[in-house]
Backbone bond lengths (Angstrom), bond angles and torsions (degrees), N, CA, C in turn:
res aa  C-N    CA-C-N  psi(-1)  N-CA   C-N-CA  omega(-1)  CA-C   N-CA-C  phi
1 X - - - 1.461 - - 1.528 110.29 -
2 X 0.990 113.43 118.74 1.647 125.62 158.10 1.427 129.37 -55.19
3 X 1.156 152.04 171.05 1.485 154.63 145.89 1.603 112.47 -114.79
4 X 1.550 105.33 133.26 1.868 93.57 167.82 1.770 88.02 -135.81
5 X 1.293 93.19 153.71 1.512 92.09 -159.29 2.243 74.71 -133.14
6 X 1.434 81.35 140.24 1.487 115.77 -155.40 1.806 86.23 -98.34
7 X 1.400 129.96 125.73 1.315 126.65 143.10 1.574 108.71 -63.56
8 X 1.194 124.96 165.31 1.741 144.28 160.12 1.354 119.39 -90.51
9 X 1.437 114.23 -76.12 1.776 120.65 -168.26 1.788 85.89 -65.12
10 X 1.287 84.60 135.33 2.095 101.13 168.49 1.216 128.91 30.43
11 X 1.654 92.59 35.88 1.641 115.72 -176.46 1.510 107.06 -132.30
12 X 1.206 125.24 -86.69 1.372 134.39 144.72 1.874 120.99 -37.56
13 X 1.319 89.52 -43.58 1.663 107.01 -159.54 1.658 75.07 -115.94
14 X 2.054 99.00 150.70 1.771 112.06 164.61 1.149 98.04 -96.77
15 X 1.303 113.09 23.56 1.788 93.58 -175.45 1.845 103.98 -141.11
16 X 1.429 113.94 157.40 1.256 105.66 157.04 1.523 127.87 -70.92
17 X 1.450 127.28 108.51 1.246 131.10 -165.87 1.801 116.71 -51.32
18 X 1.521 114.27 -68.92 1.436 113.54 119.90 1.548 138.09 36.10
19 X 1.417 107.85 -105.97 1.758 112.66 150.52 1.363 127.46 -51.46
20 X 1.024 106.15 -44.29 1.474 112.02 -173.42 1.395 126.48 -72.22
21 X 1.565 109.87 -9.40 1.436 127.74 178.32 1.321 121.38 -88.57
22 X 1.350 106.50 -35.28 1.824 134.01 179.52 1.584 98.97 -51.15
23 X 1.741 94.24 -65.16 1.129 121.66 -165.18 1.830 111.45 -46.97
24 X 1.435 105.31 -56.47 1.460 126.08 160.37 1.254 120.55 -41.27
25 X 1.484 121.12 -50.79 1.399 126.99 -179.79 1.385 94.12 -52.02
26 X 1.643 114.90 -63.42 1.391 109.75 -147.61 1.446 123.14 -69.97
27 X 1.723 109.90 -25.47 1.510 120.16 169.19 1.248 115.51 -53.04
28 X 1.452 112.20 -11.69 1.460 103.91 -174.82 1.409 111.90 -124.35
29 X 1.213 124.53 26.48 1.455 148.13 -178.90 1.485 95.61 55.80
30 X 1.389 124.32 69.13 1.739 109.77 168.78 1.719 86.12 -116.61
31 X 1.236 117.21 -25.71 1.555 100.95 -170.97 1.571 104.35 -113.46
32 X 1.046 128.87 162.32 1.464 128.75 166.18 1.461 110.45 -89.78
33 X 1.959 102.68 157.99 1.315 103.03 178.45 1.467 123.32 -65.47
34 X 1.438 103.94 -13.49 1.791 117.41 175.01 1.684 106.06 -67.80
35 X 1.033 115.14 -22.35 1.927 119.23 -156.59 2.025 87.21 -112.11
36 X 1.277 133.64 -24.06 1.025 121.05 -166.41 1.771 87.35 -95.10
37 X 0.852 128.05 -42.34 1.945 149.77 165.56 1.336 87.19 -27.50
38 X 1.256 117.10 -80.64 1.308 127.77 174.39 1.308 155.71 5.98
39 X 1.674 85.57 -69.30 1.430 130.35 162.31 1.071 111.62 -57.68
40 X 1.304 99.58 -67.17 2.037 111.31 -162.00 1.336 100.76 -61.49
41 X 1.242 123.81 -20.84 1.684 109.52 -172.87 1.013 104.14 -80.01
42 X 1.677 123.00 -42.46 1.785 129.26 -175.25 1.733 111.26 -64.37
43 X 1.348 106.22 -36.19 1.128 121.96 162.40 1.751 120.63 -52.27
44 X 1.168 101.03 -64.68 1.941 102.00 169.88 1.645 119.55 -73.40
45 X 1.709 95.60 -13.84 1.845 72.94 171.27 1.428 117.29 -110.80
46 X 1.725 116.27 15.43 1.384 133.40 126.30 1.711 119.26 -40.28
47 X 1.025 106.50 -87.34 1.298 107.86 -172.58 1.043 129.99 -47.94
48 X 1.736 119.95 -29.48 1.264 135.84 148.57 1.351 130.11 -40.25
49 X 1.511 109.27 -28.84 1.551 113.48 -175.94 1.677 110.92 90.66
50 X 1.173 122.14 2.90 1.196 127.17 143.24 1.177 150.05 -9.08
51 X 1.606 100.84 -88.73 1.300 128.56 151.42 1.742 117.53 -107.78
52 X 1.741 116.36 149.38 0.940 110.20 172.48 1.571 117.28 -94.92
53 X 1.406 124.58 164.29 1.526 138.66 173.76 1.533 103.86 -17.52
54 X 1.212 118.30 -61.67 1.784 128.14 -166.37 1.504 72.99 -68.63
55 X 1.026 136.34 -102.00 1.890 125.26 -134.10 1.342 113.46 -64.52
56 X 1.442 127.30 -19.22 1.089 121.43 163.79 1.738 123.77 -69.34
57 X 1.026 93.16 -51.07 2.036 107.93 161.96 2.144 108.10 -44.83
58 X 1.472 85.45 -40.78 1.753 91.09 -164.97 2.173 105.23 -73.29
59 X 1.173 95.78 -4.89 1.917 108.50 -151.04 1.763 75.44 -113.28
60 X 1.130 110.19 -59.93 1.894 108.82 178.61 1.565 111.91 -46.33
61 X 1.343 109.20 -60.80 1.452 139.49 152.83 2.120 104.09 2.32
62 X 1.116 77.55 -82.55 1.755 91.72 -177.91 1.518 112.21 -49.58
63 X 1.412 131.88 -12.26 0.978 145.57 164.54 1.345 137.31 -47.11
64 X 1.663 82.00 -58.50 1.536 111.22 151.51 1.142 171.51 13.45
65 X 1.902 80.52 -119.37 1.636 123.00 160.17 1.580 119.71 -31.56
66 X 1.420 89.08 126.61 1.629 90.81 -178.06 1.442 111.93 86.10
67 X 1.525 124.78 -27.08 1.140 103.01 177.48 1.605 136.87 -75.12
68 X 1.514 131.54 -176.09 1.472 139.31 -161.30 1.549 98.77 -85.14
69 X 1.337 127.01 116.69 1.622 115.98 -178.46 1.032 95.57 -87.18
70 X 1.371 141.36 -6.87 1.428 131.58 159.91 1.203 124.10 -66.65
71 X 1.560 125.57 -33.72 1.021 128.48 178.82 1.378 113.32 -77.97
72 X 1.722 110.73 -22.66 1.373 106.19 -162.15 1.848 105.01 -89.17
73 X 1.635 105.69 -6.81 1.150 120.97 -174.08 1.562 109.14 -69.86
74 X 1.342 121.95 -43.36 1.412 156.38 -132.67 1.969 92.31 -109.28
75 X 1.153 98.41 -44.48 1.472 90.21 -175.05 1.852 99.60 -100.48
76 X 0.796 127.11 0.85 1.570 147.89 168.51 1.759 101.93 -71.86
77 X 1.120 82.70 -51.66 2.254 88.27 -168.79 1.270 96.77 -74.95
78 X 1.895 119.19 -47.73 1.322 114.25 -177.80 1.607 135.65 -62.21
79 X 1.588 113.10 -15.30 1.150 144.61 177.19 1.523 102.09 -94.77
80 X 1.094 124.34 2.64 1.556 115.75 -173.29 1.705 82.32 -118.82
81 X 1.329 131.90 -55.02 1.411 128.83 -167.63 1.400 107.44 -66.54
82 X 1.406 141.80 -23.87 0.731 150.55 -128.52 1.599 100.69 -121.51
83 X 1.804 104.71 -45.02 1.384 87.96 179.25 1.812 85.76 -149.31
84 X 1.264 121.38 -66.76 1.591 119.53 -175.39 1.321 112.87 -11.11
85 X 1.409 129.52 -59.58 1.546 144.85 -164.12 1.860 88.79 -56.00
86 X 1.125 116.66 -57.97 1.591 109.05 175.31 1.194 122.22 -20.60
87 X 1.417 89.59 -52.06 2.058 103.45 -160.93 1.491 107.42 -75.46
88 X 1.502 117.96 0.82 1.762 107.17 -165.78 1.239 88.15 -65.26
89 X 1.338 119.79 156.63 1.499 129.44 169.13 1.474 95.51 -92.85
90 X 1.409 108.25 152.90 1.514 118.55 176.71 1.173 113.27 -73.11
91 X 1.806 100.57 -63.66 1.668 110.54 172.41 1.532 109.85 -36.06
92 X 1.612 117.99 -45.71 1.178 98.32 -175.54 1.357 133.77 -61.62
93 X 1.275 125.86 -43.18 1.255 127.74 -179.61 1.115 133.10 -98.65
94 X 2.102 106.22 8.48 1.521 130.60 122.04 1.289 124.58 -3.35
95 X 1.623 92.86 -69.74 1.549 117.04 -159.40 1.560 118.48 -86.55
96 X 1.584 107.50 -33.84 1.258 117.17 168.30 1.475 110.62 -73.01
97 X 0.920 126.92 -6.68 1.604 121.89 -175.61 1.363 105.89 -97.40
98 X 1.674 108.11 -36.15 1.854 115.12 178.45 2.040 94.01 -74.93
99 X 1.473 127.19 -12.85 1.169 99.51 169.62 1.876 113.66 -90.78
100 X 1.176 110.31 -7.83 1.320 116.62 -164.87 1.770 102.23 -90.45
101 X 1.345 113.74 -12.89 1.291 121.43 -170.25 1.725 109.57 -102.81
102 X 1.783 92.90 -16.52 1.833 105.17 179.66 1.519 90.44 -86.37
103 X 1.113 148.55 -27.54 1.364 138.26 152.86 1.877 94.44 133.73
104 X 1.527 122.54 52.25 1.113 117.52 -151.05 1.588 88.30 -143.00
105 X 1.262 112.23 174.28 1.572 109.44 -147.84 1.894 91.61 -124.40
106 X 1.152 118.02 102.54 1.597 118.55 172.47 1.517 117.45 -95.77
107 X 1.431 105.10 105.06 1.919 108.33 -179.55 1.639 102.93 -100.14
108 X 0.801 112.10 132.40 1.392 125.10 -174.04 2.002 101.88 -85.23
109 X 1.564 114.84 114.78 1.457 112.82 -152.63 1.709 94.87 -147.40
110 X 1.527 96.10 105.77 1.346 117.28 -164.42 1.797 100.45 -124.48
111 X 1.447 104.31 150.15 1.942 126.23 135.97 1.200 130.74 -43.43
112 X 1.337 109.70 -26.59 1.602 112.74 -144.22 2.094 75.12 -116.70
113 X 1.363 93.38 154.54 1.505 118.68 -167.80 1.193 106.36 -70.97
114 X 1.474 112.00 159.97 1.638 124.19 159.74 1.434 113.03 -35.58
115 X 1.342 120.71 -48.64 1.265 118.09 -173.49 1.456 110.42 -53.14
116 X 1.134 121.05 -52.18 1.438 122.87 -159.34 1.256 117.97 -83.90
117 X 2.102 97.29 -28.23 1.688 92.21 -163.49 1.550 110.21 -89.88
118 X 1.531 111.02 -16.03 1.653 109.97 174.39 1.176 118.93 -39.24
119 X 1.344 92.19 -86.05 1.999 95.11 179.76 1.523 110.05 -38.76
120 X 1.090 121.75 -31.32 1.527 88.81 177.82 1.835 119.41 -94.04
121 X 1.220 105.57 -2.30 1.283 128.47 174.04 1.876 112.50 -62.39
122 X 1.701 89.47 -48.78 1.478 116.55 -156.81 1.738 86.68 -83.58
123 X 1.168 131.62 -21.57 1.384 125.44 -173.27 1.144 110.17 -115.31
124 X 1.406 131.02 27.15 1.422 125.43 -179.46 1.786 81.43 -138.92
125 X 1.338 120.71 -20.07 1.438 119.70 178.30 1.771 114.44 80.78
126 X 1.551 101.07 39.59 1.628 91.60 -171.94 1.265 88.81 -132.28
127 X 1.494 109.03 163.52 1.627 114.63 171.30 1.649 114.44 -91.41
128 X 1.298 93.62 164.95 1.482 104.42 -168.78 1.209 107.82 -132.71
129 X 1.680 105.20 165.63 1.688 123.96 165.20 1.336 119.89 -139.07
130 X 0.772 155.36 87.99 1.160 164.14 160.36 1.714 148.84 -90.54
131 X 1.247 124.68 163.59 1.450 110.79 -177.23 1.789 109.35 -39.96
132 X 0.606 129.01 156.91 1.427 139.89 154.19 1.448 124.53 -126.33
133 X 1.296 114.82 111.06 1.490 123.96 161.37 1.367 139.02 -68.19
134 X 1.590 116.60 85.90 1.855 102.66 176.90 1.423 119.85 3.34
135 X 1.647 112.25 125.64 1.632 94.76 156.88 1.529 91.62 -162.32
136 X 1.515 102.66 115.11 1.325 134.25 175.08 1.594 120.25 -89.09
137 X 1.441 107.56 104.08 1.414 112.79 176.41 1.218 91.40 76.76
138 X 1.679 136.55 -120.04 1.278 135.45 174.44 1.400 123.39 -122.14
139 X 1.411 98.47 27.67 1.302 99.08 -162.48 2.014 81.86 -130.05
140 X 1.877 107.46 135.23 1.542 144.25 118.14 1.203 114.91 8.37
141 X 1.055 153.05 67.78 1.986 138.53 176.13 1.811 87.24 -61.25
142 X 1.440 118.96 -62.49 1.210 119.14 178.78 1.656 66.99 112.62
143 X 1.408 157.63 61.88 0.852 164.91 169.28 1.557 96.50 -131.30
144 X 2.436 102.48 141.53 1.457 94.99 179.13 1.567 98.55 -109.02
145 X 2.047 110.24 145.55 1.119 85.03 166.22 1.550 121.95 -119.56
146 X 1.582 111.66 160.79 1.181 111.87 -163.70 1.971 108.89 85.08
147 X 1.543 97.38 -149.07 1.258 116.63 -163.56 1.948 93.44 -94.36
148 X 1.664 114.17 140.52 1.131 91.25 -173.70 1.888 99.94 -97.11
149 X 1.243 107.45 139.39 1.665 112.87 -160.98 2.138 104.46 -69.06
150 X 1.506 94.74 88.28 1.648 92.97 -174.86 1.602 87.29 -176.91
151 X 1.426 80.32 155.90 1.674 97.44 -165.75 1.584 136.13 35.76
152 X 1.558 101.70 -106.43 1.495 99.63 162.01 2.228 124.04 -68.81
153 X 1.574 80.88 -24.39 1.828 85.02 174.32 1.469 123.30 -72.62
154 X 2.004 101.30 -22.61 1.300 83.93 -178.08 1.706 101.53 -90.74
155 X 0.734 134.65 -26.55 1.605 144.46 152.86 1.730 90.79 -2.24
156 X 1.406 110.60 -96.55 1.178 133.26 -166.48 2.152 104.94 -57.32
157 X 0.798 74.45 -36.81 2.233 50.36 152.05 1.111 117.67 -125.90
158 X 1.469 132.58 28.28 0.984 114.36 112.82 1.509 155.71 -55.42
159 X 1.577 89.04 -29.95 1.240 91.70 158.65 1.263 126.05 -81.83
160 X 0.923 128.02 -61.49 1.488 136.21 141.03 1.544 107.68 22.34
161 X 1.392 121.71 -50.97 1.616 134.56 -163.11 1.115 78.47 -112.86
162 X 1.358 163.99 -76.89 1.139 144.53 -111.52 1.907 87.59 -96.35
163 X 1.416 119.62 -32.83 1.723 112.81 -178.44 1.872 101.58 -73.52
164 X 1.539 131.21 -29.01 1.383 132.63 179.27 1.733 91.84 -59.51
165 X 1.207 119.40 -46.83 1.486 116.34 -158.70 1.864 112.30 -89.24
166 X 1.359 104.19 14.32 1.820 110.00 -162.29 1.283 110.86 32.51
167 X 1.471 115.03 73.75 1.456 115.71 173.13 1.405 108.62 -138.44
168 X 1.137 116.50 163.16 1.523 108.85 -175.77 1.615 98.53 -99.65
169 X 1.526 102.76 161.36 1.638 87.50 174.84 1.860 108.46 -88.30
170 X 0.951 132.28 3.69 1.678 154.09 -176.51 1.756 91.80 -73.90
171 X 1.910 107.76 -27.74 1.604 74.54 -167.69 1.687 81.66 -118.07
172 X 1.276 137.12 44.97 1.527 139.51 159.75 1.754 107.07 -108.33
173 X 1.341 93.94 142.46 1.389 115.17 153.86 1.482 125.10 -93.41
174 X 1.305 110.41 151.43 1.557 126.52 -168.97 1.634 115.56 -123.85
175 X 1.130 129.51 117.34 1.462 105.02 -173.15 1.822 96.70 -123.83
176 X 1.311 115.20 140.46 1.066 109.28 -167.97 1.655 120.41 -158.37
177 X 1.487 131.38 163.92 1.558 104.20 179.14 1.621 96.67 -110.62
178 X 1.109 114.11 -32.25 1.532 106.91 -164.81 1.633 121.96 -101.40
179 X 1.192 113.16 166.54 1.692 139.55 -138.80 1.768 87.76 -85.15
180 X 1.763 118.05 -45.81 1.337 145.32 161.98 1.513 107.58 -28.23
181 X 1.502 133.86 -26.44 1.253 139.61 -160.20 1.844 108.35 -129.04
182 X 1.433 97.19 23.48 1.032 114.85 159.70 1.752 128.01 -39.30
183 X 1.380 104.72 -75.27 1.377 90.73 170.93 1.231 143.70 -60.64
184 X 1.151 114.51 -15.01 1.446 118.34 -178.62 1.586 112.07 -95.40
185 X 1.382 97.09 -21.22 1.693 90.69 159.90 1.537 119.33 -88.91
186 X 1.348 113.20 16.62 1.246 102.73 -176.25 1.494 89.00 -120.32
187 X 1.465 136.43 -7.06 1.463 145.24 152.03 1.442 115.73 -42.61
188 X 1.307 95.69 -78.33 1.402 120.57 175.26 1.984 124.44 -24.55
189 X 1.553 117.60 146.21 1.243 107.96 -171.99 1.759 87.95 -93.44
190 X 1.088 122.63 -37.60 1.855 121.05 171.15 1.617 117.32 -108.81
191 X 1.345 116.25 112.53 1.132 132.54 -162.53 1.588 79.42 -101.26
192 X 1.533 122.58 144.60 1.518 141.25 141.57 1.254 126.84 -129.36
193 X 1.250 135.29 137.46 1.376 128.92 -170.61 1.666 88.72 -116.42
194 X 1.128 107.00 122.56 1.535 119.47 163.05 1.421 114.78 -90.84
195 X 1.497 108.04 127.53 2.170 108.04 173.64 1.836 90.68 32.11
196 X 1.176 103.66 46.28 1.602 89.11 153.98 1.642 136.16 -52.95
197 X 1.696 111.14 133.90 1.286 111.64 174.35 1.814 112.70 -62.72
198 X 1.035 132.53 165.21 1.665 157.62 -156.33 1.859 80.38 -56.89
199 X 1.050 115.42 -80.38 1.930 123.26 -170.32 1.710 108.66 -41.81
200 X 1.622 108.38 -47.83 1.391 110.66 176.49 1.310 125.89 -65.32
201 X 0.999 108.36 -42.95 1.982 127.20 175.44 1.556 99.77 -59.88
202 X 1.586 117.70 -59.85 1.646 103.92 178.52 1.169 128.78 -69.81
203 X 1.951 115.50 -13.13 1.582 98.15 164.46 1.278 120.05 -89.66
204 X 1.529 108.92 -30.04 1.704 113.15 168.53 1.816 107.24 -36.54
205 X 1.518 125.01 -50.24 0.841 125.48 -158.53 1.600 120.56 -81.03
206 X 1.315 111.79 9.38 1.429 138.21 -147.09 1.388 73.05 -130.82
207 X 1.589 137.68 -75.61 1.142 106.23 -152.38 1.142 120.69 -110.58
208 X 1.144 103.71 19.69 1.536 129.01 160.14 1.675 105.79 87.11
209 X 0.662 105.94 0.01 2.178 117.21 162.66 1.534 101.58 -29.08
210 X 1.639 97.37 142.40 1.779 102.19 -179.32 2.028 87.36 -68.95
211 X 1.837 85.93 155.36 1.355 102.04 155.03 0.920 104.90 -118.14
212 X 1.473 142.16 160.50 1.328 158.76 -162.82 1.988 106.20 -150.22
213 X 1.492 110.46 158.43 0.800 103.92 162.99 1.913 97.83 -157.36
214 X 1.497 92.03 132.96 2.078 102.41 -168.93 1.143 107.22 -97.06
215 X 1.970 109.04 -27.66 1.712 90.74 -176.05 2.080 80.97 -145.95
């Protein structure tokens, strides 16, 4: 048995799960234009190279804290029915279904939190791993626990799952859009870059890695 471990944001999903939630909150007056302001800056001085995954997660983090994981659960499902479920790509879960039917094991292995990635986990019917956020009693620390699942972290549970399952990671596939998921496609025995970003497309193309495109 093999493993191919499925990215989420603009992999599974055409969209960043992420942005698109902020954005949602705020159309509907749950967030202010100061807290959506906010975002986008922590957000661009991410992408910039700025800040890394841990301090950007840790600055989001404070956001948080203290809050109802029930509530955040509830408006998580409602934001997924509402609009997320749109964004599944077809191709994508096309392809994960032609690996699930070759007799091969698809975990759905995301950045983005429990909150967000269940429901779409729970509606495509695959298992997942993902960041995980502290949550004590019912309340958010905005604390991460464990390894946070990105870049070099998601690397390492991958392996992690791929050593529970006696598999090597040489004989898993990775499908993914961003440059950020570097190591584990360079782990991996099948590297794919899905709608790769500008950095991913030119090393895919360097090392000759399938490109794909789902949406």
């Amino acid at each position: 048995m093999s493993i191919v471990f499925l990215d989420m944001d603009k992999t599974l999903l055409s969209v960043s799960s992420g942005t698109s939630y902020v954005k949602y909150l705020w159309k509907r007056g749950r967030v202010t234009t100061r807290e959506l302001l906010y975002t986008g800056y922590i957000s661009l001085q991410y992408s910039l190279g700025l800040l890394d995954f841990p301090k950007a997660m840790a600055e989001l983090g404070k956001k948080v804290k203290d809050g109802s994981a029930t509530q955040t659960r509830l408006l998580q499902l409602e934001f997924f029915k509402e609009y997320l479920v749109h964004k599944i790509a077809p191709k994508a879960l096309e392809r994960a279904h032609q690996h699930v039917n070759q007799g091969e094991k698809v975990i759905l292995l995301s950045a983005s939190t429990q909150f967000t990635v269940q429901p779409v986990a729970e509606h495509v019917r695959l298992p997942f791993r993902c960041t995980e956020l502290e949550v004590i009693g019912d309340l958010v620390t905005g604390r991460i626990i464990g390894d946070h699942c990105y870049g070099e972290g998601k690397r390492l549970w991958a392996k992690r799952i791929a050593e529970e399952h006696n598999v090597s990671l040489k004989e898993c596939t990775v499908y993914t859009d961003s440059i950020s998921d570097r190591p584990i496609l360079e782990s991996v025995g099948n590297p794919v870059a899905v709608n790769p970003d500008r950095k991913l497309r030119a090393l895919a193309q360097e090392r000759n890695w399938k490109i794909e495109m789902f949406y």
